[in-house]
C-alpha positions as a Markdown table, in Angstrom:
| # | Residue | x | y | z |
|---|---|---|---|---|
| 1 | Unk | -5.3 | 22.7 | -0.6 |
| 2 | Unk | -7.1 | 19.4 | 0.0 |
| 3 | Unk | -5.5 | 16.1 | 1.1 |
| 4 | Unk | -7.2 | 12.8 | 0.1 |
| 5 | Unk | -6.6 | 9.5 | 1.7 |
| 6 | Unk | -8.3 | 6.7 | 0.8 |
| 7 | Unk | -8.1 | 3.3 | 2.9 |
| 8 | Unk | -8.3 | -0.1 | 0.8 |
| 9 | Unk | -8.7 | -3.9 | 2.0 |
| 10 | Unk | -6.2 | -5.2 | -1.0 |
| 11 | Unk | -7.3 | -9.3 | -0.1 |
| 12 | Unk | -4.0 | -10.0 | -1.3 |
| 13 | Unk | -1.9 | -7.3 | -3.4 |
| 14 | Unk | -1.0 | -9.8 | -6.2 |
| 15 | Unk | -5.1 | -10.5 | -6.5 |
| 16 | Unk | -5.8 | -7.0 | -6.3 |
| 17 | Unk | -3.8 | -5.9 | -8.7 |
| 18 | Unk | -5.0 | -8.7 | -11.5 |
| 19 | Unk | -6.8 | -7.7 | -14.6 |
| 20 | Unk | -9.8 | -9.7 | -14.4 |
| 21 | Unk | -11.6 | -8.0 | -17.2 |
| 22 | Unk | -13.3 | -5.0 | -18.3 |
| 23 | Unk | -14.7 | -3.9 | -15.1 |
| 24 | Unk | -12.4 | -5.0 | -12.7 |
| 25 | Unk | -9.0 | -4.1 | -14.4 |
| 26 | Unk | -7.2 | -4.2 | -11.1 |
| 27 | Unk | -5.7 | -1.8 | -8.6 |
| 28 | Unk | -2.8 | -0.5 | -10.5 |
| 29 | Unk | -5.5 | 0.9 | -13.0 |
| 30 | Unk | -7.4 | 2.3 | -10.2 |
| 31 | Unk | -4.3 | 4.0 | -8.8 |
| 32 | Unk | -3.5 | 5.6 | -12.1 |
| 33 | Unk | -7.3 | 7.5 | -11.8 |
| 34 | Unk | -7.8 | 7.9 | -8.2 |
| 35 | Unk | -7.5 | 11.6 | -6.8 |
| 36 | Unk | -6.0 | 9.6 | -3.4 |
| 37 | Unk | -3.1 | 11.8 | -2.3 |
| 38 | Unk | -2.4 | 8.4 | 0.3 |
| 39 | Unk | -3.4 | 4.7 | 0.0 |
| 40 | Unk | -3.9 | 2.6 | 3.2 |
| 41 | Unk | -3.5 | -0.7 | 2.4 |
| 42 | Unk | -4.8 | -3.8 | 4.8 |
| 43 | Unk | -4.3 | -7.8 | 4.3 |
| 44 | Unk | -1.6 | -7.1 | 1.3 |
| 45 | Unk | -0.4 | -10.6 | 2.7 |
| 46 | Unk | 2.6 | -10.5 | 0.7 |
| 47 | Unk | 6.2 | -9.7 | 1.5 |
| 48 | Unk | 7.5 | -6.6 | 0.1 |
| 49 | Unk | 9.0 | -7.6 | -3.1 |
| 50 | Unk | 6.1 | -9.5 | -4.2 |
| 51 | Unk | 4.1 | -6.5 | -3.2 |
| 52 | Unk | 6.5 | -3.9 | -5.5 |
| 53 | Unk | 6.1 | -6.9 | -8.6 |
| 54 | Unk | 2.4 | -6.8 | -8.4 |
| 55 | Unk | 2.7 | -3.0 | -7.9 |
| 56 | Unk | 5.3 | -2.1 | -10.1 |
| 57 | Unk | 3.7 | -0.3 | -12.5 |
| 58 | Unk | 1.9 | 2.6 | -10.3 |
| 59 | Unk | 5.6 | 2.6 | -8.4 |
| 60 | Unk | 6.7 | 3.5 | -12.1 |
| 61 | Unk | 4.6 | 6.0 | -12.3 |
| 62 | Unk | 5.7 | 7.8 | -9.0 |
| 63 | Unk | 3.7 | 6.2 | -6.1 |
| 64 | Unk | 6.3 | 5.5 | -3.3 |
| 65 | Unk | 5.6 | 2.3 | -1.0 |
| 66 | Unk | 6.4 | 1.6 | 2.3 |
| 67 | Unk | 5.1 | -1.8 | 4.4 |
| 68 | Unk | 4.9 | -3.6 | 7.3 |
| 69 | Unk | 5.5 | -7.6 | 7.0 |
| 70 | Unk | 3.9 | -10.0 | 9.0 |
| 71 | Unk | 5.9 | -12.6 | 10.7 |
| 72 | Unk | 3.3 | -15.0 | 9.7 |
| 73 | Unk | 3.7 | -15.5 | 6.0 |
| 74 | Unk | 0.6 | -15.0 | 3.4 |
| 75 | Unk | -1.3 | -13.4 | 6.3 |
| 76 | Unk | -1.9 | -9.7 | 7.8 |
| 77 | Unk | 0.6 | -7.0 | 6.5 |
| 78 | Unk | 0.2 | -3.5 | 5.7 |
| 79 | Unk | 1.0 | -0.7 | 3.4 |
| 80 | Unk | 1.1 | 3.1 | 2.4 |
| 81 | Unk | 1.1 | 4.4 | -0.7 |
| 82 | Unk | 1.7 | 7.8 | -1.5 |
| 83 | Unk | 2.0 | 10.3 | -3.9 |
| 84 | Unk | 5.2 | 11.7 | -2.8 |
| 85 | Unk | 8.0 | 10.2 | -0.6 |
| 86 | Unk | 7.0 | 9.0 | 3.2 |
| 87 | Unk | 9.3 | 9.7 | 6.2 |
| 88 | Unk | 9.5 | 8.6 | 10.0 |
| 89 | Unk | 8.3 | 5.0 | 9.0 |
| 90 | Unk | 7.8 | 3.6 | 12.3 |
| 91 | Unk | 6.2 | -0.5 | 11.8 |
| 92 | Unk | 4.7 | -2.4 | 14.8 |
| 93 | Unk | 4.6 | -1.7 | 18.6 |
| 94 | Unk | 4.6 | -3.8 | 21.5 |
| 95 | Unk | 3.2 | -7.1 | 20.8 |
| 96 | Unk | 1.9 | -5.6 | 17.4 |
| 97 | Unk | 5.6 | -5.8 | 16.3 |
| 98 | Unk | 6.0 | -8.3 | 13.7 |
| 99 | Unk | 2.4 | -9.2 | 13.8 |
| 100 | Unk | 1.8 | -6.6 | 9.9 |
| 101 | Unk | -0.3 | -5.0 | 11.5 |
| 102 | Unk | 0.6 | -1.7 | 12.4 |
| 103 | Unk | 2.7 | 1.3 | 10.2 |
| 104 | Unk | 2.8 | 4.9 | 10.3 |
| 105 | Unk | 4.4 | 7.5 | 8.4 |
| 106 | Unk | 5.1 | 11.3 | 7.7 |
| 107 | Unk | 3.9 | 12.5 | 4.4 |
| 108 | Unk | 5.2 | 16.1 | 3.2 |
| 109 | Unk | 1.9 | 17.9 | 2.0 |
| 110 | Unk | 3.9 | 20.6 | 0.1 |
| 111 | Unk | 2.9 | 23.1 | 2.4 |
């Protein structure tokens, strides 16, 4: 079985996720093709429910979301998505704790 993570630097969720046009129809189109079993988000500089608004329809269609904030607001922040449920979220250590910049996570693989 093969495992596919792919790592992403959103810019800004609710900008990545806009339909600019026929080329660049934003990320939730790209999440509906991609063979990414996990997405590793960086600078989603948003707080979580405006990150599951601009995201809401790839969570509709089964991706599961979990993020770390940053204290500082529009900046930092970071995110998993996955194909199935994530467990043992652990976000920020030492003087990374509220800083958005650090989250980990189990992700059952099914086997």
């Amino acid at each position: 079985m093969t495992f596919t993570i792919a790592s992403v630097n959103v810019n800004g969720i609710r900008a990545a996720c806009k339909q600019r046009n026929e080329l660049n129809p934003g990320m939730n189109a790209w999440l509906a093709q991609t063979p990414a079993d996990v997405v590793l988000m960086q600078e989603v500089r948003a707080n979580p429910k405006e990150t599951e608004k601009a995201l809401a329809p790839s969570l509709e269609a089964g991706w599961h979301l979990v993020q770390a904030e940053s204290d500082a607001k529009g900046r930092a922040g970071v995110g998993i998505l996955s194909r199935t449920e994530l467990s043992d979220v652990s976000v920020g250590f030492g003087s990374f704790a509220t800083s958005g910049r650090y989250i980990e996570a189990t992700v059952a693989t099914g086997e």
